[in-house]
VONU-387645 format. One record per residue (C-alpha): residue in three letters; x, y, z; residue number from 1. Coordinates in steps of 0.2 Angstrom, whole numbers, plus 2048, in hexadecimal, padded with zeros to 3 digits. Example, Ala and Ser with C-alpha at 12.3 -4.5 7.8 and 13.67 -1.06 7.14 Angstrom:
% residues 2
   type     u     v     w   seq
    ALA   83E   7EA   827     1
    SER   844   7FB   824     2
//
This chain:
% residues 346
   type     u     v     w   seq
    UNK   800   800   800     1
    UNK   807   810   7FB     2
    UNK   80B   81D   809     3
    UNK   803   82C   7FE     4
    UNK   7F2   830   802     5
    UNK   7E9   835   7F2     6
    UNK   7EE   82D   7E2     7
    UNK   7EB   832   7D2     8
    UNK   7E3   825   7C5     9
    UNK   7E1   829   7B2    10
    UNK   7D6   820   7A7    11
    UNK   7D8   820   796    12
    UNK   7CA   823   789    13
    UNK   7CA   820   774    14
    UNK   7BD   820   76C    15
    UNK   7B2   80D   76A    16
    UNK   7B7   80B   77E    17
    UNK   7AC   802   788    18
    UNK   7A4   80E   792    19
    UNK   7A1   801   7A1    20
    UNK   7B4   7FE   79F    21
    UNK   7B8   810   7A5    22
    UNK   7A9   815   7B0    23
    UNK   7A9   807   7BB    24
    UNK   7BA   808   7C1    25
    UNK   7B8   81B   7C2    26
    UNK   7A9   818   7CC    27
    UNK   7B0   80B   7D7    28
    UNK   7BF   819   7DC    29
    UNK   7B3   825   7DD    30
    UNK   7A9   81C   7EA    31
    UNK   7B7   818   7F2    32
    UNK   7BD   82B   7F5    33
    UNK   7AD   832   7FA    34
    UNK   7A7   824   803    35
    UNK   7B9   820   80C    36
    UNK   7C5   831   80D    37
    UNK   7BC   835   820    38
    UNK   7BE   848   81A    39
    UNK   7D0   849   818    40
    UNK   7D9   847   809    41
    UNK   7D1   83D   7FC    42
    UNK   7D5   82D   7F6    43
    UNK   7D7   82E   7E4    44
    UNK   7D8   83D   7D6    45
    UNK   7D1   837   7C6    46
    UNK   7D5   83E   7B4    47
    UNK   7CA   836   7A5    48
    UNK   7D8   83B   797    49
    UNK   7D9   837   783    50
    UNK   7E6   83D   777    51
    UNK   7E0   84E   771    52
    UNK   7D1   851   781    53
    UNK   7BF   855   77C    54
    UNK   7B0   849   777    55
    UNK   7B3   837   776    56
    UNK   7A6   82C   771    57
    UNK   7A4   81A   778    58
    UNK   79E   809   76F    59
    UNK   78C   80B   777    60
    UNK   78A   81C   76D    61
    UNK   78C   828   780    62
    UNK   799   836   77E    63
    UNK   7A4   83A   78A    64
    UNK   7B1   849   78F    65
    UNK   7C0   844   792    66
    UNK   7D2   850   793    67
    UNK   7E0   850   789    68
    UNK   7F0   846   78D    69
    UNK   7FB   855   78D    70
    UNK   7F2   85B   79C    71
    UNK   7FA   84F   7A4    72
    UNK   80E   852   79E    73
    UNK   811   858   7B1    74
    UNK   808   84E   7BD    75
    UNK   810   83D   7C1    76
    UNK   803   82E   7C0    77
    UNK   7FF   821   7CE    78
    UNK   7F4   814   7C4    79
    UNK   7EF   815   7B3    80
    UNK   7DF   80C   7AC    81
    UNK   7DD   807   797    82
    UNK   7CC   802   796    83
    UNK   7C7   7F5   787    84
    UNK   7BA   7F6   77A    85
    UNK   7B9   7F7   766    86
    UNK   7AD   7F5   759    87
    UNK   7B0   7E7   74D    88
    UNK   7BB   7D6   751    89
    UNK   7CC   7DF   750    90
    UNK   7D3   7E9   760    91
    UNK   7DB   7FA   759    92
    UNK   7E8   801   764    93
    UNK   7E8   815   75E    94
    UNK   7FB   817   75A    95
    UNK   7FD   828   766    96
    UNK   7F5   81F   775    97
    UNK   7FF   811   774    98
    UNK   80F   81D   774    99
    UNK   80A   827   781   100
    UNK   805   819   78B   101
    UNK   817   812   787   102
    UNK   820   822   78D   103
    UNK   817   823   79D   104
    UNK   817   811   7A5   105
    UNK   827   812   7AA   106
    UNK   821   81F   7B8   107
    UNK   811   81A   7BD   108
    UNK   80F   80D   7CB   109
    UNK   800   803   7C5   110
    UNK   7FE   800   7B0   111
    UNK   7EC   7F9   7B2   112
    UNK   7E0   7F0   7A2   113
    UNK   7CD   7ED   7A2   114
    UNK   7C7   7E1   795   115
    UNK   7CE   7E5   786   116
    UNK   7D9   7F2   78C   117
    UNK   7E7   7E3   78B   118
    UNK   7E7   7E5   779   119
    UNK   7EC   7F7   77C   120
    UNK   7F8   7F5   78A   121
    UNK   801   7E5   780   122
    UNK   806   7F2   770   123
    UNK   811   7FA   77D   124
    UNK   81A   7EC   77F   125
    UNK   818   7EE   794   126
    UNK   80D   7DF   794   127
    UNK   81C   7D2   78D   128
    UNK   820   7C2   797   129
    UNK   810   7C6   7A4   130
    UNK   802   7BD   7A7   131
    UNK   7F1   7C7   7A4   132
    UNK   7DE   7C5   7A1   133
    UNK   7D3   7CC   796   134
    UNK   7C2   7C9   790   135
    UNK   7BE   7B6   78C   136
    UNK   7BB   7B8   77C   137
    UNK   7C9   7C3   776   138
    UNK   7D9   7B6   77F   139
    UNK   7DB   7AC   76F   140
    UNK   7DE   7BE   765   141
    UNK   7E8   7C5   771   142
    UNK   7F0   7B5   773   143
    UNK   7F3   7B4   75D   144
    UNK   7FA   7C7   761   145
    UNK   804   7C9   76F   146
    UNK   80C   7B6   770   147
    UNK   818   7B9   77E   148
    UNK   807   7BD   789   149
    UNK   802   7B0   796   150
    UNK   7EE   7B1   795   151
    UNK   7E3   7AB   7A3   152
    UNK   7D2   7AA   799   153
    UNK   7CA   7A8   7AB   154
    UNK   7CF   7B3   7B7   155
    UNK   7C5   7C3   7BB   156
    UNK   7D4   7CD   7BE   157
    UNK   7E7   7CA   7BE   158
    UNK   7F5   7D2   7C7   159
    UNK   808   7D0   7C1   160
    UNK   814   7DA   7CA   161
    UNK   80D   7ED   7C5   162
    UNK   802   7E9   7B7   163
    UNK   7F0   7E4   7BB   164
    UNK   7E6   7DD   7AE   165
    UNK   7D2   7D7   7AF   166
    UNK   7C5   7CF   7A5   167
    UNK   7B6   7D5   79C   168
    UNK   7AB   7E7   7A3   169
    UNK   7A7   7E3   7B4   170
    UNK   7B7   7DA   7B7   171
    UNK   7BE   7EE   7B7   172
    UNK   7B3   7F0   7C5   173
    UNK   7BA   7E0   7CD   174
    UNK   7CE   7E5   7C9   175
    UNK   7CB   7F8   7D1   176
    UNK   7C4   7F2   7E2   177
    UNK   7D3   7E8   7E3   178
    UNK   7DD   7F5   7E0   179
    UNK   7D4   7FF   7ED   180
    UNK   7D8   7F2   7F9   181
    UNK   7EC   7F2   7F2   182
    UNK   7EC   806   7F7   183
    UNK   7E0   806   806   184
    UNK   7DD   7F7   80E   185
    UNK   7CF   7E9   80B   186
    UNK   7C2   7F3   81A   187
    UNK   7C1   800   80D   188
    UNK   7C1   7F6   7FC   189
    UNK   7B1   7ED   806   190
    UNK   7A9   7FE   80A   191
    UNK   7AB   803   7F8   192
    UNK   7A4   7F2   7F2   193
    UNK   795   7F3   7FE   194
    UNK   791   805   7F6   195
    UNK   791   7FD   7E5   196
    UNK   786   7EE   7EA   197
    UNK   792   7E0   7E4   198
    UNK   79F   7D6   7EE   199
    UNK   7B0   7D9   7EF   200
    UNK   7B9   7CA   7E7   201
    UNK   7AD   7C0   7DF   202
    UNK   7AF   7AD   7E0   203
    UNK   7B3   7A3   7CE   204
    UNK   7B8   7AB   7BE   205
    UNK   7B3   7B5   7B1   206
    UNK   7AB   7A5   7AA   207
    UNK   79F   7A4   7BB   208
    UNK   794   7B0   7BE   209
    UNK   78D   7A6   7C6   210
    UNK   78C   792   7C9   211
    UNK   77A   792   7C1   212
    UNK   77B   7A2   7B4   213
    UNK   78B   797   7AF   214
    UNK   783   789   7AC   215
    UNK   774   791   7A3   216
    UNK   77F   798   797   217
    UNK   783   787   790   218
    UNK   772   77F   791   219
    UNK   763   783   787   220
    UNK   759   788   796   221
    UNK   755   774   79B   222
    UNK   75B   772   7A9   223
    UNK   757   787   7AF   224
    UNK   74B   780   7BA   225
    UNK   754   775   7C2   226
    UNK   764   77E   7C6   227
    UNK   756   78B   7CC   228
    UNK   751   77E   7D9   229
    UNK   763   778   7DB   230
    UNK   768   788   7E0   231
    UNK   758   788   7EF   232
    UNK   75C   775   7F6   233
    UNK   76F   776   7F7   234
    UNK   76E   76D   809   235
    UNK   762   75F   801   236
    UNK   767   74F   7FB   237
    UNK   76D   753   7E8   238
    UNK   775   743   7E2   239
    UNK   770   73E   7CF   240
    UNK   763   735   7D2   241
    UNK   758   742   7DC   242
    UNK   75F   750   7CE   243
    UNK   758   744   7BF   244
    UNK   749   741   7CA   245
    UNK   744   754   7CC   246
    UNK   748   755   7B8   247
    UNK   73D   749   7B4   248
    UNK   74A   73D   7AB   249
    UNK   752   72D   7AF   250
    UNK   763   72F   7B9   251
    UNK   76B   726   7AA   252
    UNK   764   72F   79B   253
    UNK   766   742   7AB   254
    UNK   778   73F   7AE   255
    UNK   77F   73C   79A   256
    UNK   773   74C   794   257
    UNK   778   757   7A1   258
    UNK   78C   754   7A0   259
    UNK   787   757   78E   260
    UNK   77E   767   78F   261
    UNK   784   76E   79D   262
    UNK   798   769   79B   263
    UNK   79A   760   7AB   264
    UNK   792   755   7B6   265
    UNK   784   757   7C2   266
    UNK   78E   756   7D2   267
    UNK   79C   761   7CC   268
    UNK   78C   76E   7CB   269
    UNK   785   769   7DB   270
    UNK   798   76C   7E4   271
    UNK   79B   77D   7DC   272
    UNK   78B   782   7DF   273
    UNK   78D   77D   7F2   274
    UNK   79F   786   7F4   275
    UNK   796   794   7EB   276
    UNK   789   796   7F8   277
    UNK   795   795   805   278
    UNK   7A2   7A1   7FE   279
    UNK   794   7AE   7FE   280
    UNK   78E   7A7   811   281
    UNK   7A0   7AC   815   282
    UNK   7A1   7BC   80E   283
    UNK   790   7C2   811   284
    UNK   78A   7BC   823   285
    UNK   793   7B9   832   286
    UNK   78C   7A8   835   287
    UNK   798   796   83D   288
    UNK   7A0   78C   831   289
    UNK   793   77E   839   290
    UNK   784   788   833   291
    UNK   78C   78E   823   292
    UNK   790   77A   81E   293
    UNK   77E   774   822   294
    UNK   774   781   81A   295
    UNK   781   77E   80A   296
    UNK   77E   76C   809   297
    UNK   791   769   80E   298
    UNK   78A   75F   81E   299
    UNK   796   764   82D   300
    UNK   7A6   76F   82E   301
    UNK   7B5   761   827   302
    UNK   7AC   75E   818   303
    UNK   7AB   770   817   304
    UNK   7BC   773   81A   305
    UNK   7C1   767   80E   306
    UNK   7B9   76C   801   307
    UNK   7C0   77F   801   308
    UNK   7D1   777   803   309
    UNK   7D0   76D   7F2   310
    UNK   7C8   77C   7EA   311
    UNK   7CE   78D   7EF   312
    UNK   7DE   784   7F9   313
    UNK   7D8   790   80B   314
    UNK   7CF   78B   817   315
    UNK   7BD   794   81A   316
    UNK   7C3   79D   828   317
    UNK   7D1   7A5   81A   318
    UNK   7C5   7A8   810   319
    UNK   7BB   7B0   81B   320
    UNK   7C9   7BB   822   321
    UNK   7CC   7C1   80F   322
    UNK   7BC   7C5   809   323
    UNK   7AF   7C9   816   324
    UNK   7A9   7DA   81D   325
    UNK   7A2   7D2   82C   326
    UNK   7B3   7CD   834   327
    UNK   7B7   7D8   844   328
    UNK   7CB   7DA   849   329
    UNK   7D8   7DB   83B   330
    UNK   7DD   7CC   832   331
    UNK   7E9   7C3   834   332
    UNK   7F6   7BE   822   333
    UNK   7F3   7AC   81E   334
    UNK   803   7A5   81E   335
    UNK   804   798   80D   336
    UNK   7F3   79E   806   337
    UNK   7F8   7B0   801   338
    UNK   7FB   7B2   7F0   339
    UNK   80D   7B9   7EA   340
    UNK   80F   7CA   7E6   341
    UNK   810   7C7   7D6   342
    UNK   801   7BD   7CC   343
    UNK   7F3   7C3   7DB   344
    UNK   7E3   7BE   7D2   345
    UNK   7D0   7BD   7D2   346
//
């Protein structure tokens, strides 16, 4: 955490941006300071810059004002965000953005993408031999473009040494609330989430939104109602046979269609739905482990524990300690379980 108080953060805007890209994690800082600076100095100073200042126009069709880079030839740079966004299939990196992106990384602390905003910061050349995310569907391009890039297709956000990379719009939400927490502390980065009405580290990957929305993406709404009631009897018995019962198929012909439309098998949805529920117990409530593994279906407190091991390697009392707003006293580092300084990701 940096000993300066107020920070200044630039985000860059082109025209075709996504506006989501830029005005979520402007809004997630802007949160932060006027819900979080106690009425001394404030936590962050944001610019929205783009190369010659005026009107930008995004790729929903909104305007919006921005300044011009040269306002910025005498102020040094804390963090500097690159949103994504383009029209068409093909990511254009404007030639003067990329080179004044290029001449100002070396002195900034934080070199920050959302989405597609890795396309950007790859043309610079300050993204070779790291590990980043981006938007699911753009990693193979990215990948055809800039080989020397390890891609994470899953990961909503990725941090590798001073660059911070996320996934797709939201994820930008995601990557500046823990950036927050880097400069403030995680009380703060909770506050800020709270305001926002979202959590502050959301479980999975951009590929989960969540265990069912997930699996209804891959289905053709057949099984909707039964992850629906799934979701509500998580502490029931939910072996195969009560699943294919409650679809009104055989457990034979239940099991081979779901694994088939769904992508994996009943029990692996049942066991992330479960750890989903009592990730969310853990952050949201203040409720024993014992309570939290009965009303999740995980039966008693070992299983429980068990289970978190073999998932997210901590234990639920780490995980707790991590993301929750309802733990009182400072926690304390987990020792084994903290992720390195380098590749911190989410």
């Amino acid at each position: 955490m940096s000993n300066t108080r107020t920070k200044r953060v630039v985000l860059v805007a082109y025209d075709q941006m996504n506006l989501l890209d830029l005005t979520g994690p402007l809004q997630a800082l802007s949160t932060a300071t006027l819900r979080c600076s106690g009425g001394t100095d404030p936590l962050y100073e944001t610019y929205v810059v783009s190369v010659d200042g005026g009107q930008v126009v995004t790729s929903c069709g909104l305007p919006i004002l921005t300044v011009a880079l040269a306002t910025l030839d005498d102020l040094s740079i804390d963090t500097l965000i690159v949103p994504g966004g383009c029209k068409g299939d093909e990511f254009y990196a404007p030639p003067r953005l990329v080179a004044w992106i290029a001449r100002r990384a070396d002195h900034v602390r934080r070199l920050c993408s959302v989405c597609t905003g890795a396309f950007l910061l790859a043309a610079t050349g300050y993204l070779d031999g790291k590990t980043v995310a981006t938007h699911w569907d753009w990693v193979g391009r990215l990948g055809k473009l800039h080989p020397s890039l390890s891609i994470d297709s899953d990961k909503i956000y990725i941090r590798d040494g001073s660059v911070w990379t996320s996934a797709g719009v939201t994820a930008g939400i995601d990557l500046t609330l823990a950036l927050i927490a880097d400069d403030y502390g995680q009380k703060i980065a909770i506050e800020t989430a709270r305001q926002l009405v979202m959590f502050v580290k959301r479980s999975g990957g951009q590929s989960q939104f969540s265990v069912s929305l997930s699996a209804q993406a891959k289905d053709d709404s057949r099984f909707t109602d039964l992850h629906a009631w799934m979701s509500s009897h998580l502490r029931d018995d939910l072996r195969v046979e009560r699943l294919a019962e409650q679809a009104g198929m055989s457990p034979r012909s239940f099991a081979r269609i779901y694994a088939e439309r769904i992508g994996r098998t009943p029990a692996k949805t049942v066991e992330a739905m479960r750890l989903e529920a009592a990730c969310r117990a853990l952050e949201e409530t203040e409720l024993p482990l014992k309570t939290i593994a009965e009303m999740t279906g995980h039966g008693d407190e070992q299983n429980l524990r068990r289970v978190f091991h073999r998932q997210l390697g901590i234990s639920p009392v780490q995980y707790r300690q991590r993301f929750s707003g309802h733990v009182t006293g400072v926690p304390q580092p987990v020792p084994d379980a903290e992720a390195p300084e380098d590749h911190l990701t989410a």
